[in-house]
N, C-alpha and C positions, 0 to 999 in steps of 0.2 A: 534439476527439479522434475523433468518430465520422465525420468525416470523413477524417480523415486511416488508419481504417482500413479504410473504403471503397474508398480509395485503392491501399494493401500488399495485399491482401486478393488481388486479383486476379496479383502479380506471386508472393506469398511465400506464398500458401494462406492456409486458413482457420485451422489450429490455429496456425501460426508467427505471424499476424498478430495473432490474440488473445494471444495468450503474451507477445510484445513487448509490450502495452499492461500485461498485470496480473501480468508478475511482477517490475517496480521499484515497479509502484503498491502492491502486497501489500509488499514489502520497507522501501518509507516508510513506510508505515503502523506495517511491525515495529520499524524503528529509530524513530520517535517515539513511541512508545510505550515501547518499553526508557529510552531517553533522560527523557522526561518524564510516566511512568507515575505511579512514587511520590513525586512533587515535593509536599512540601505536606502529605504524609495522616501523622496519627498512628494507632499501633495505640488502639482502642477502649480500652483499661486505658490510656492515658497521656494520656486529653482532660482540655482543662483548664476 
């Protein structure tokens, strides 16, 4: 990754090049998380 924005860097600037890398990698993060946040957890009053 860090090189490949080495690379953009110089054709697509500084903010556009950083923007492309961390707002699908922020966006995975939020869909897996939505996805498989509360897989698993019971609320505290229903452990068994």
């Amino acid at each position: 990754m860090p090189q490949v924005y080495v690379t953009l860097k110089p054709f697509i600037g500084f903010q556009s090049s950083f923007a492309l890398f961390v707002i699908p990698s922020c966006l995975a993060v939020f869909f897996y998380a939505r996805h498989y946040g509360q897989t698993g957890l019971l609320p505290l009053d229903q452990t068994q």
